[in-house]
C-alpha positions in Angstrom: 56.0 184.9 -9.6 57.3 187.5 -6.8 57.2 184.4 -4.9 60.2 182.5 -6.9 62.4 184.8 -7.0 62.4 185.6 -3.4 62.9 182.1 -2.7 65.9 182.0 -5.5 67.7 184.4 -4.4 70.6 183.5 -2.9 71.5 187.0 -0.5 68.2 185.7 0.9 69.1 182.5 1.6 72.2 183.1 2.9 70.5 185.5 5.2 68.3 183.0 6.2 70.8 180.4 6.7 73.0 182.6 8.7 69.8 183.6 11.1 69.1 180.1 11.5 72.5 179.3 12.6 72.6 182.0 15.1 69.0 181.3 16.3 70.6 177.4 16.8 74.0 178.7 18.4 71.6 180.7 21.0 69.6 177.6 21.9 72.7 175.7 22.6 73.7 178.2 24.8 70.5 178.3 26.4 70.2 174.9 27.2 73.7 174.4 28.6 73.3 177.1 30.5 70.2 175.4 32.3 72.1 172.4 32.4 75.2 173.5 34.2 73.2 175.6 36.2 70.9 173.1 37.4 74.0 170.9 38.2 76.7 172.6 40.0 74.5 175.9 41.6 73.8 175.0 45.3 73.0 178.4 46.7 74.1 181.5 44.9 76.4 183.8 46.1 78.3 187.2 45.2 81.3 184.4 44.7 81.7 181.3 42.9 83.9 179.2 44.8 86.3 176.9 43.6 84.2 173.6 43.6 81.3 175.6 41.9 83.6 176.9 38.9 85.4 173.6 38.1 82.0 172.0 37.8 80.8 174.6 35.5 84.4 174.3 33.6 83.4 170.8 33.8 80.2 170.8 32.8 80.4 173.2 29.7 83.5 171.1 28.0 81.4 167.9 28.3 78.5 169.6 26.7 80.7 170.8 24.0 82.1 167.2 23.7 78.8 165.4 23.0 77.4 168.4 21.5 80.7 167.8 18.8 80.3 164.0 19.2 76.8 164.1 18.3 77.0 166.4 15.2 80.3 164.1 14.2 78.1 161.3 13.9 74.9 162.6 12.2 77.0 164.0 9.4 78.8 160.8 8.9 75.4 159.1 8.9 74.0 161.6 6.4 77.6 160.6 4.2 77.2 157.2 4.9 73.3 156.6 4.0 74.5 159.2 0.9 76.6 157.1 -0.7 74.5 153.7 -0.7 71.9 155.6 -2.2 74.2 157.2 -4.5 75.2 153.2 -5.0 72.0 152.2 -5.8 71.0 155.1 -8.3 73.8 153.7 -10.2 
C-alpha cells in the first residue's frame, strides 16, 4: 500500500518530472558541447579568435534549431497518430 501512494502523489511526481527535465536539459548541453567542440577547436589557446567563436555561435544555434525542429515534429507526430486513434475508438 505505502507503495501507491508514493506513486500517487503528485508533489512526487512533479519532483520527478522536474529532475527529469533538468537531468535531459544537462545531456543536451553535454552533447553540444562535444559537438561544437569537436568541430570548431583546432588548438586551444588563452584566446578564442574570431573564426573559432563564430563557429561555436554557429554551431550552438544550429543545434538549438534541429534540437527545436526535431521536438516540433515528434509532438506533432504524437498529435497526429492521437487523433486517428482517437478516430477509430469512436
Amino acid at each position: 500500500m505505502e507503495g501507491q501512494g508514493a506513486a500517487a502523489d503528485p508533489q512526487l511526481q512533479q519532483f520527478i518530472e522536474v529532475e527529469s527535465q533538468k537531468q535531459r536539459f544537462q545531456q543536451l548541453v553535454h552533447q553540444m558541447t562535444e559537438v561544437c567542440w569537436e568541430k570548431c577547436m583546432d588548438k586551444p589557446g588563452p584566446k578564442l579568435d574570431s573564426r573559432t567563436e563564430s563557429c561555436f555561435v554557429n554551431c550552438v544555434e544550429r543545434f538549438i534549431d534541429t534540437s527545436q525542429f526535431i521536438l516540433n515534429r515528434l509532438e506533432q507526430t504524437q498529435r497526429t497518430r492521437g487523433s486517428s486513434s482517437d478516430s477509430m475508438s469512436d
